[in-house]
C-alpha positions as CSV (number, residue, x, y, z in Angstrom):
1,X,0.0,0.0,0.0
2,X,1.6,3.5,-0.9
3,X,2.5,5.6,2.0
4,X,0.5,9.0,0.7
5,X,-2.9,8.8,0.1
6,X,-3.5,9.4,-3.4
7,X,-7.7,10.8,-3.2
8,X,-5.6,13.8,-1.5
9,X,-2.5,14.0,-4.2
10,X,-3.2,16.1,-7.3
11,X,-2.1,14.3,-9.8
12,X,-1.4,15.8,-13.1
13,X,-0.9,14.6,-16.7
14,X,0.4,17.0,-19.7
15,X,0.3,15.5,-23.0
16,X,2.5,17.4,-25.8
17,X,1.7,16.4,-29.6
18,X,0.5,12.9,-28.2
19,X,-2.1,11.3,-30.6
20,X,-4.8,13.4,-30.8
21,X,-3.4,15.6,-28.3
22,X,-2.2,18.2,-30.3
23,X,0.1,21.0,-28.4
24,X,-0.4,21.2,-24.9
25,X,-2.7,19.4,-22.7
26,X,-3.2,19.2,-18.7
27,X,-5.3,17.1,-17.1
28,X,-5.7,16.8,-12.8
29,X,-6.5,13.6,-11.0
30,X,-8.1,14.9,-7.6
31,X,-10.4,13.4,-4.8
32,X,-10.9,9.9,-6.5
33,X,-9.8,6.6,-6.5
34,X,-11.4,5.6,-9.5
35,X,-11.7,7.9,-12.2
36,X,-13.7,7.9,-15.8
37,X,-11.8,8.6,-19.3
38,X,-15.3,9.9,-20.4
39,X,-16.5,11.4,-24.1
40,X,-17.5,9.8,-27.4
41,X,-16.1,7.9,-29.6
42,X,-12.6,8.6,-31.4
43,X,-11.5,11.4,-29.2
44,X,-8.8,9.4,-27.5
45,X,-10.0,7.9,-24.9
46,X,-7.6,4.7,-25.3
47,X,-5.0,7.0,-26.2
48,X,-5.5,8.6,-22.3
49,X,-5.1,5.1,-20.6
50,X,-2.3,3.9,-22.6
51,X,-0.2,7.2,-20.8
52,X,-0.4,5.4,-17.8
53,X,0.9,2.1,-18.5
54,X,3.9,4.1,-21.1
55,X,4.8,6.3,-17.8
56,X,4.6,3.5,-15.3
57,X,6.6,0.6,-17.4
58,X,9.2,2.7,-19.1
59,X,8.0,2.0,-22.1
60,X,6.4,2.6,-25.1
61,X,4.7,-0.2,-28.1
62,X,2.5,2.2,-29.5
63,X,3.2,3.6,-33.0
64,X,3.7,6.9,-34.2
65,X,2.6,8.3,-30.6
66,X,3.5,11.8,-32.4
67,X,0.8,13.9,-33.6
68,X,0.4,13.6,-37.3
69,X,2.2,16.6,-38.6
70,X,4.4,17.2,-35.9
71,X,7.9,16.1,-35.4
72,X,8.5,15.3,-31.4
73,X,6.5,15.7,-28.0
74,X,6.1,14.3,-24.7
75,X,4.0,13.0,-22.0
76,X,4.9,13.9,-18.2
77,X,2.8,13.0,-14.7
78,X,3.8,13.0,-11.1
79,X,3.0,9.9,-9.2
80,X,4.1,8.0,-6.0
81,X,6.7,5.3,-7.0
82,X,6.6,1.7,-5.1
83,X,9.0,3.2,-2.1
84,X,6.5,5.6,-1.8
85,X,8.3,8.9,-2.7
86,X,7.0,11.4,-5.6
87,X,8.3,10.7,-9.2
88,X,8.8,13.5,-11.5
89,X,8.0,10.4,-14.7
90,X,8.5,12.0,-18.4
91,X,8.4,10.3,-21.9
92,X,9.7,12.2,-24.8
93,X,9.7,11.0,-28.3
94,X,9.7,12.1,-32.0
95,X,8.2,10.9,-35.5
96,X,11.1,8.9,-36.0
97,X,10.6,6.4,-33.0
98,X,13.1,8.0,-30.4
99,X,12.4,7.9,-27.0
100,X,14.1,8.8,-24.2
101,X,12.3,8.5,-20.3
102,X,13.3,10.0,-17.2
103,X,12.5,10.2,-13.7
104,X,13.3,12.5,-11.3
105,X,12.8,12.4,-7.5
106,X,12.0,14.3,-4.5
107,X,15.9,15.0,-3.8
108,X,16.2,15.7,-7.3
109,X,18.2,12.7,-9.1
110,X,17.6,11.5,-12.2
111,X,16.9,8.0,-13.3
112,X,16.9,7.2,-16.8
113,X,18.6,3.3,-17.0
114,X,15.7,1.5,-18.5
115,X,16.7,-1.1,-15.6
116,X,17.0,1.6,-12.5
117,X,13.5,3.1,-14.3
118,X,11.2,0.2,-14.2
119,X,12.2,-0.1,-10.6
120,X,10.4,2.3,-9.1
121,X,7.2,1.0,-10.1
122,X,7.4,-2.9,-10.4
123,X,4.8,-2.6,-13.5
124,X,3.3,-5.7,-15.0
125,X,1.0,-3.9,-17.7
126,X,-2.6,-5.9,-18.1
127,X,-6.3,-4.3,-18.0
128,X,-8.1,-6.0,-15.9
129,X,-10.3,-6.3,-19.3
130,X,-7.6,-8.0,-21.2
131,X,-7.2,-10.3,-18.4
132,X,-11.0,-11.1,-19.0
133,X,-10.7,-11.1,-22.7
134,X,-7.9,-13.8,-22.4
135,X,-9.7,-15.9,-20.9
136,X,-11.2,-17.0,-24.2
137,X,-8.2,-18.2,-26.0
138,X,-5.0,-21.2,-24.7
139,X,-2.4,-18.4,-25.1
140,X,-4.4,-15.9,-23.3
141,X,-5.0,-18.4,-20.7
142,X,-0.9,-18.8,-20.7
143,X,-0.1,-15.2,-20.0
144,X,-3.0,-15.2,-17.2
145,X,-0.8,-18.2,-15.6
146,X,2.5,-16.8,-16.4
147,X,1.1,-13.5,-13.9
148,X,0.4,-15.7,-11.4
149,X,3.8,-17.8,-11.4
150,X,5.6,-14.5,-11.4
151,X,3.7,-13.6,-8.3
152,X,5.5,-16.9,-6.1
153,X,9.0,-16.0,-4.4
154,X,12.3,-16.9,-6.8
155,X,12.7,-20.4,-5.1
156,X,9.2,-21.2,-5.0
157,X,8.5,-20.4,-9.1
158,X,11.8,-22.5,-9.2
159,X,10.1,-25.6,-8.0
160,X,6.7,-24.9,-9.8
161,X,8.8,-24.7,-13.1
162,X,10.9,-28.1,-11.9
163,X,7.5,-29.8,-11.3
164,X,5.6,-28.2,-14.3
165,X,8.2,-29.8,-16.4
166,X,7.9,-33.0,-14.6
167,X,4.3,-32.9,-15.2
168,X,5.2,-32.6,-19.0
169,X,7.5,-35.3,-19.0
170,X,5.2,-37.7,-17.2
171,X,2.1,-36.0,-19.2
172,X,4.0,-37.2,-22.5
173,X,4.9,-40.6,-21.0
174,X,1.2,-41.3,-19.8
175,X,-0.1,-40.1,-23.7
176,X,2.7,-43.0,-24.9
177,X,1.2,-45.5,-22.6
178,X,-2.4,-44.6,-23.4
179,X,-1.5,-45.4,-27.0
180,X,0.0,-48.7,-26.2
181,X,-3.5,-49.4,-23.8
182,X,-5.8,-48.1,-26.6
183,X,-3.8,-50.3,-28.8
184,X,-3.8,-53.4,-27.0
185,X,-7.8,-52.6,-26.5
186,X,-8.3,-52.9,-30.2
187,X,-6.1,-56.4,-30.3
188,X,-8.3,-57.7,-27.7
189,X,-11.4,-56.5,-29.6
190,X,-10.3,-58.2,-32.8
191,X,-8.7,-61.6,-31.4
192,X,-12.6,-62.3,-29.6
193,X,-13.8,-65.0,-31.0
194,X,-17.5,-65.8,-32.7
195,X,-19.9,-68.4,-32.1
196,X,-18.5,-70.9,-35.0
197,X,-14.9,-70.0,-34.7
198,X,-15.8,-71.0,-30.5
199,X,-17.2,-74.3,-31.9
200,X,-14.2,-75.0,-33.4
201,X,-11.8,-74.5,-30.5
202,X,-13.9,-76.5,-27.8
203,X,-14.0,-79.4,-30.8
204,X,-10.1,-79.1,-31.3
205,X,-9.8,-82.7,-29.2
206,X,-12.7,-84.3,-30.4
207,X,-11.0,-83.8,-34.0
208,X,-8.3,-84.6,-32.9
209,X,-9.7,-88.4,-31.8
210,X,-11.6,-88.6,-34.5
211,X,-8.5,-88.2,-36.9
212,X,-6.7,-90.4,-34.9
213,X,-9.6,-93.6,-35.6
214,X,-9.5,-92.5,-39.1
215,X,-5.7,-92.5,-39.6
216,X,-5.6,-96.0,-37.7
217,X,-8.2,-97.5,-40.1
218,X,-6.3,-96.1,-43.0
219,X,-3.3,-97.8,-41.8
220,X,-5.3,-101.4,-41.7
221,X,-6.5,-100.5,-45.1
222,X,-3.0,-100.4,-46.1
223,X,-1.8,-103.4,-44.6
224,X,-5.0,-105.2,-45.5
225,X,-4.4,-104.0,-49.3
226,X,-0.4,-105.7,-49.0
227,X,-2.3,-108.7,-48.0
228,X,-4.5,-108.7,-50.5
229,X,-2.1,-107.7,-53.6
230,X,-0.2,-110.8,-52.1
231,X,-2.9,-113.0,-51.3
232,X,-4.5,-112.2,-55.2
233,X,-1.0,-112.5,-56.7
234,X,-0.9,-116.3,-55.0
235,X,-4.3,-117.0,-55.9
236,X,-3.4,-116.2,-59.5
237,X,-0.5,-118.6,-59.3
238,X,-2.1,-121.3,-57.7
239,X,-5.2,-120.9,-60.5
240,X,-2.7,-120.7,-63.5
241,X,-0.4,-124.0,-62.0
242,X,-4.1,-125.6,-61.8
243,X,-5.2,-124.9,-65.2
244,X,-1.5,-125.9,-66.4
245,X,-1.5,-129.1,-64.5
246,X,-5.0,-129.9,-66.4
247,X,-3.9,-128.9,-69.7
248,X,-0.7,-131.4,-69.0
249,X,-3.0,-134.6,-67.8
250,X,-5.6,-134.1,-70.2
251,X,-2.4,-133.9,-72.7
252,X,-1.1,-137.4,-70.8
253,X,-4.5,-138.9,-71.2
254,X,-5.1,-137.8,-74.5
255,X,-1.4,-139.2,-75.7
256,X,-2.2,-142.4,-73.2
257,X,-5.4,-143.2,-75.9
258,X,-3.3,-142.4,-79.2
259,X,0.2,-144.1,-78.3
260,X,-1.8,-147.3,-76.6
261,X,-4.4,-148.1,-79.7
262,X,-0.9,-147.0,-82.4
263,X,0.7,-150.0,-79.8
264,X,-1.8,-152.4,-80.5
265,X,-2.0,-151.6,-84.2
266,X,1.7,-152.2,-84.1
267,X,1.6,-155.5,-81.8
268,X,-0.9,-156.9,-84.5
269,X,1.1,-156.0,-87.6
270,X,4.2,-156.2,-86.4
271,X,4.8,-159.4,-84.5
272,X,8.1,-159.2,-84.4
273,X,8.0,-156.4,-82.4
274,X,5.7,-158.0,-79.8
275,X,8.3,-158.4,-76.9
276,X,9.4,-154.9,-77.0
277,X,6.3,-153.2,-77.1
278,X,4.6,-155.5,-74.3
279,X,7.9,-154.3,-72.2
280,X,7.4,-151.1,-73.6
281,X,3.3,-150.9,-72.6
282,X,3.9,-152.6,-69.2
283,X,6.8,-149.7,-68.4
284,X,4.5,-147.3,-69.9
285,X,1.2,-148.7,-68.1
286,X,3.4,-149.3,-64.3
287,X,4.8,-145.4,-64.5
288,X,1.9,-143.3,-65.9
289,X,-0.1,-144.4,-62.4
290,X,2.9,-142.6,-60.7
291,X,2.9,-140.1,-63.0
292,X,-0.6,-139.6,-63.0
293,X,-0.7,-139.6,-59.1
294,X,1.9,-137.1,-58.5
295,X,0.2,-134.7,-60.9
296,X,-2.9,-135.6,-59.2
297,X,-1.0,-134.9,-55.7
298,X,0.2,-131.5,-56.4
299,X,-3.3,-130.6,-57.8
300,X,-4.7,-131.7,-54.9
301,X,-2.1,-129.0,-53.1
302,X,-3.0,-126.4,-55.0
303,X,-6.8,-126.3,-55.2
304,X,-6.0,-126.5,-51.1
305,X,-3.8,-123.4,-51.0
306,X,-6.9,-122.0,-53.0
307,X,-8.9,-122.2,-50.6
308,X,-6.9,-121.4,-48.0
309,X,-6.1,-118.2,-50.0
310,X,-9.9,-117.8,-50.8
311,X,-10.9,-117.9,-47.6
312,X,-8.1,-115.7,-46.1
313,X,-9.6,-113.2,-48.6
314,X,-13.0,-113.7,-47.3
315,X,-11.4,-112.6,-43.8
316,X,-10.3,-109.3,-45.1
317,X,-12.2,-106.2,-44.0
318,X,-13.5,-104.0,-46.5
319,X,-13.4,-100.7,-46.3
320,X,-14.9,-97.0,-48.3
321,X,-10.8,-95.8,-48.4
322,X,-12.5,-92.9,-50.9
323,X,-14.9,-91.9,-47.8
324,X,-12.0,-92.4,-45.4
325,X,-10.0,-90.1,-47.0
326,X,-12.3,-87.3,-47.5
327,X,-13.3,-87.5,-43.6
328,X,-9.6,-87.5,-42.9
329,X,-8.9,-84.3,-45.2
330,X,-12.2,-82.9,-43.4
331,X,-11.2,-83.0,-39.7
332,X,-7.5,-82.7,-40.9
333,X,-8.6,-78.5,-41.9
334,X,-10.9,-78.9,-39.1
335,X,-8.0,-79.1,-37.1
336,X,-5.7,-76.7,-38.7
337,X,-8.6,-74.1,-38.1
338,X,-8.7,-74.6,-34.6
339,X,-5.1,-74.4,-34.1
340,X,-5.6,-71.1,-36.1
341,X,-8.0,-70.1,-33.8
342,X,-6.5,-71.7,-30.5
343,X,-3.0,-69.2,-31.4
344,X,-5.2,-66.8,-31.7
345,X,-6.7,-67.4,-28.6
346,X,-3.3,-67.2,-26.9
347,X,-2.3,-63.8,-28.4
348,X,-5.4,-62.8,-27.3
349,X,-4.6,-64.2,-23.8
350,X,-1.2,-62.3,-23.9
351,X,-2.1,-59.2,-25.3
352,X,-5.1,-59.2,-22.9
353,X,-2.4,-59.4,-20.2
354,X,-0.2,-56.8,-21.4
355,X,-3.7,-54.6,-22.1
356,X,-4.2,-55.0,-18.4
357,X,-0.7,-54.1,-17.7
358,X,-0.8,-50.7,-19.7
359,X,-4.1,-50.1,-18.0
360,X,-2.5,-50.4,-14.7
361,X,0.6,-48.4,-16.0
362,X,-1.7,-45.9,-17.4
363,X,-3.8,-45.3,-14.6
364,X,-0.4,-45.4,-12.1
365,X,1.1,-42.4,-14.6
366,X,-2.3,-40.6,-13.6
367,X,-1.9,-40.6,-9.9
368,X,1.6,-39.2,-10.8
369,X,0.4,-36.3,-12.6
370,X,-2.5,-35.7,-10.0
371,X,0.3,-35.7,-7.3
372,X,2.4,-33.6,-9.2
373,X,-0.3,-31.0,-10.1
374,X,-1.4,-31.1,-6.0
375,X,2.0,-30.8,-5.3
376,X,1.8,-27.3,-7.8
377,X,-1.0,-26.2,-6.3
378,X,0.2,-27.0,-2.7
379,X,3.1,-24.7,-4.1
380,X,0.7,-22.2,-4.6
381,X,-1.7,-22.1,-1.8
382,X,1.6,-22.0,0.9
383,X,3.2,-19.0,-0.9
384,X,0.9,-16.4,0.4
385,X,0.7,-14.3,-2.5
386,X,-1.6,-11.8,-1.0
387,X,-5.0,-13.3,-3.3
388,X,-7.1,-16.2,-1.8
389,X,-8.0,-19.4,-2.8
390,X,-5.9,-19.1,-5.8
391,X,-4.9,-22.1,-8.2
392,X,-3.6,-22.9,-11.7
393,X,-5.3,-26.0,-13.2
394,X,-4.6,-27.5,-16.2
395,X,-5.9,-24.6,-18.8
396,X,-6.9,-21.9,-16.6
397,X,-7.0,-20.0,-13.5
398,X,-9.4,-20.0,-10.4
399,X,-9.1,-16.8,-8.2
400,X,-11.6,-16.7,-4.9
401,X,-13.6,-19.8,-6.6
402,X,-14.0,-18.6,-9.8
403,X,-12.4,-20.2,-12.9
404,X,-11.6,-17.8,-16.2
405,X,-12.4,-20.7,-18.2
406,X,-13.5,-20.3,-22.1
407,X,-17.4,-19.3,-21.3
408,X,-17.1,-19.8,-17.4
409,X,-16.6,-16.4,-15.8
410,X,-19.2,-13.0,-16.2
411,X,-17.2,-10.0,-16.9
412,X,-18.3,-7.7,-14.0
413,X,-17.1,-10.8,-11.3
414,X,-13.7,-11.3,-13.3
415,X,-13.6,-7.2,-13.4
416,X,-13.7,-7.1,-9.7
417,X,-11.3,-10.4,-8.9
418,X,-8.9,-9.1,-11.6
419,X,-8.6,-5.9,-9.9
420,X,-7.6,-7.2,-6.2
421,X,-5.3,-9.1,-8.5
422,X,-3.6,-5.9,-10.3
423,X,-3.3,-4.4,-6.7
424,X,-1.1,-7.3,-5.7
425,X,0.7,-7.3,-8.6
426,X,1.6,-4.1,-9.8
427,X,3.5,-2.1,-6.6
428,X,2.6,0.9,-9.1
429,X,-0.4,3.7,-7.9
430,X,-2.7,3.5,-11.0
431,X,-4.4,0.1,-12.5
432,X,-6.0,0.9,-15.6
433,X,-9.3,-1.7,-15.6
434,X,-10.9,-1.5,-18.7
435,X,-14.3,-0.5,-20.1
436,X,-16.9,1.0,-17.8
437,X,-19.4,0.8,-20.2
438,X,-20.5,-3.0,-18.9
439,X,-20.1,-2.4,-15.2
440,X,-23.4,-1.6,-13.0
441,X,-23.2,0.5,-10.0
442,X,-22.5,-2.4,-7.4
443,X,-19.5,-3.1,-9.0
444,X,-18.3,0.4,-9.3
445,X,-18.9,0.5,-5.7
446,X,-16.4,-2.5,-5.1
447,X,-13.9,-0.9,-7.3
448,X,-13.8,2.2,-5.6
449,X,-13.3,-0.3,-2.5
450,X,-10.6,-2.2,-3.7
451,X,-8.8,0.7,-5.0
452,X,-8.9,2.5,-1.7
453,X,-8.4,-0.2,0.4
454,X,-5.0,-0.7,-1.4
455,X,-4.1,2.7,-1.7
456,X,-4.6,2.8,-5.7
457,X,-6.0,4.6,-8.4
458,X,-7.8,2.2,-11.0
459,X,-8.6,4.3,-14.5
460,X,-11.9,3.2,-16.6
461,X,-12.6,4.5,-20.1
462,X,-16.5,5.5,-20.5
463,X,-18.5,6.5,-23.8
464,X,-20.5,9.8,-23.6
465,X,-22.6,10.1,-26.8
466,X,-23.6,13.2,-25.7
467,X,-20.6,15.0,-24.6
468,X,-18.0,16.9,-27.1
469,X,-15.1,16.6,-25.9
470,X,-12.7,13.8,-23.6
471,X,-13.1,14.8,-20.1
472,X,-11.3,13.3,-16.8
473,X,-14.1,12.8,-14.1
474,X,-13.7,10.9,-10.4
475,X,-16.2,8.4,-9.4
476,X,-18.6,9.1,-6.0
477,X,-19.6,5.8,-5.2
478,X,-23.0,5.1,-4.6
479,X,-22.9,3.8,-1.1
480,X,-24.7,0.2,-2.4
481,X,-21.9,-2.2,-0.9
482,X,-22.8,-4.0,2.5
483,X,-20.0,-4.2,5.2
484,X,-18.3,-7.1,3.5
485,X,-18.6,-6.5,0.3
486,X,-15.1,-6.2,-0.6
């Protein structure tokens, strides 16, 4: 709070070929702490208030502050400084962008170092308007939480950047592991299985078994096919030695009849030849028995391996192997299906694990960020920057419970918190608020409050429509405010 008490100071302005200003201009601030840039439109009203925050910051961003047609001019005030003591404060410039400020004391030394010159008023330069207005865009919410940071102690703001970076870190870290869980999500989604592919899987075994019987009767089909190829090969054999052992004793028989009636044809004609051919007949007649017998024999062997072989054929199971094989290919893709399905099953298993797992990291990240960002506001609330229950969260600011969030905050309560605000912030005498234009008479009233109770002057532009000129005139409050209204 200033020493002085500035509704008694007189506190005057000259402007010198400044904007509209054109030669000299004087204008008094006197028995007010709020006061009213008041006239119509264009007569340079914003031009008035930008003085103040030009005198009080040491500098100047507006263009061409030189009256057009002029070359050079100045504007000049005399205001309390943050230590309290009376500054002679002067801004001269010219058309071509020089400027040069000065500030002389009570003991009469000048201070012109732009670093020695900002010092005597602390000035962060915001309307408590702008303020407002920033509240609808990120990087107007940005420089509303960069004036509150600046507000913490050197070692504190230290530790708020150290954890705000943190918070990024981890903030970044959390977005990489909510990918990964959003990504195993999906996988888990896509590996779950339908109603036939489930079929399959709890069939897998039965399939299995079923192959199994079919593979093992394919096998005795095989074997049973060797037999038989072997079996039919022998029976073939034995039928061919058969037929050729008929053939050969109906041959005997047949030669038997021709060589025994050609013997007795010969016997009868040829006498002489009696003795040999009885000899001959009774060799013939005593070893064709033999022969006959031993042909008769192995016949006899044969048409008994026949039957043998006949009815070992007989034994043989018979067997569809067309219908075997197209049930085996049947469960055998059966099968493959399933074991398509079953390693799906396991991938779903394992990604549904690791899912879990970047769930639980996820959600583990979070409490880190919300420790981090209590930690922050902890910061905050234990630095006793002169404004209660003040907090950053993660896109805006909350000062005495209300947030300046996009569409969250009415302008005359952000007028009025923005103000006790300024009056921490700015060790300077004079706030300039804004537009009074919006503001009802309540509000006014707390203004006046504010600005008296912390030793300020707070400067509000106003239209008049029906006034012809820019005039300077000092708020009477109204008297509407209750004991604690402020």
């Amino acid at each position: 709070m200033m020493s002085k008490n500035l509704a008694d100071l007189e506190i005057p302005l000259r402007f010198n070929n400044y904007k509209r200003f054109k030669g000299d201009n004087e204008f008094v601030l006197k028995d007010s702490y709020v006061y009213f840039i008041s006239g119509p439109c264009d007569t340079g009203k914003t031009s008035f208030k930008d003085v103040f925050a030009i005198l009080q910051s040491g500098k100047n961003d507006i263009d061409q502050p030189v009256t057009r047609g002029e070359e050079e001019g100045f504007i000049e005030t005399k205001i309390p400084g943050a230590d309290g003591k009376m500054y002679l404060i002067r801004h001269d410039f010219t058309d071509e962008s020089h400027n040069k400020f000065v500030a002389i004391d009570e003991d009469g030394k000048k201070i012109s170092a732009p670093g020695d010159f900002r010092k005597i008023f602390n000035y962060t330069h915001f309307t408590a308007e702008e303020f407002f207005l920033w509240t609808d865009k990120a990087d107007g919410r940005k420089k509303q939480r960069e004036i509150i940071l600046n507000l913490l102690p050197e070692q504190s703001l230290t530790k708020y950047n150290e954890l705000d970076q943190l918070e990024l870190v981890r903030y970044d870290e959390r977005t990489e592991k909510g990918k990964i869980k959003d990504q195993f999500i999906e996988l888990c989604k896509s590996g779950r299985l339908n109603e036939d592919e489930q079929v399959y899987v709890d069939n897998l075994q039965e399939y299995k078994n079923k192959l199994s019987g079919i593979q093992e009767r394919l096998n005795k089909v095989s074997t049973t096919n060797v037999q038989r190829s072997s079996l039919e090969s022998r029976q073939k054999e034995l039928t061919s030695n058969i037929n050729n052992i008929g053939v050969t004793i109906n041959n005997a028989v047949s030669r038997y009849n021709t060589d025994l009636s050609e013997l007795n044809s010969t016997i009868t004609e040829l006498e002489e030849k009696l003795l040999k051919a009885k000899e001959r007949r009774e060799a013939l007649q005593n070893q064709f028995p033999l022969e006959k017998r031993k042909a008769e024999d192995q016949l006899a062997n044969y048409r008994e391996d026949l039957g043998k072989v006949n009815n070992e054929l007989g034994q043989l199971p018979s067997e569809n192997t067309d219908e075997l094989l197209k049930e085996k290919s049947q469960l055998e893709a059966s099968i493959e299906i399933a074991n398509t399905i079953k390693a799906r099953v396991m991938n779903l298993n394992e990604n549904t694990t690791k899912k879990d797992q970047a769930i639980r990291e996820y959600e583990e990240m979070t409490r880190v960020i919300d420790k981090i960002r209590e930690d922050k506001k902890e910061l905050i609330a234990s630095a006793n920057l002169g404004i209660q229950n003040i907090s950053i969260e993660d896109d805006y600011v909350m000062i005495d419970g209300f947030p300046f969030k996009e569409n969250q905050i009415a302008k005359s309560q952000a007028i009025v918190i923005v103000a006790k605000l300024m009056c921490v912030i700015n060790q300077s005498p004079i706030q300039v608020i804004g537009s009074a234009n919006d503001l009802d008479w309540p509000i006014l009233d707390k203004l006046y409050e504010i600005a008296k109770t912390n030793g300020k002057i707070m400067i509000l532009d106003q239209v008049d429509r029906d006034a012809t000129d820019l005039a300077v005139i000092g708020y009477e409050p109204k008297g509407l405010l209750g004991n604690d209204a402020v």
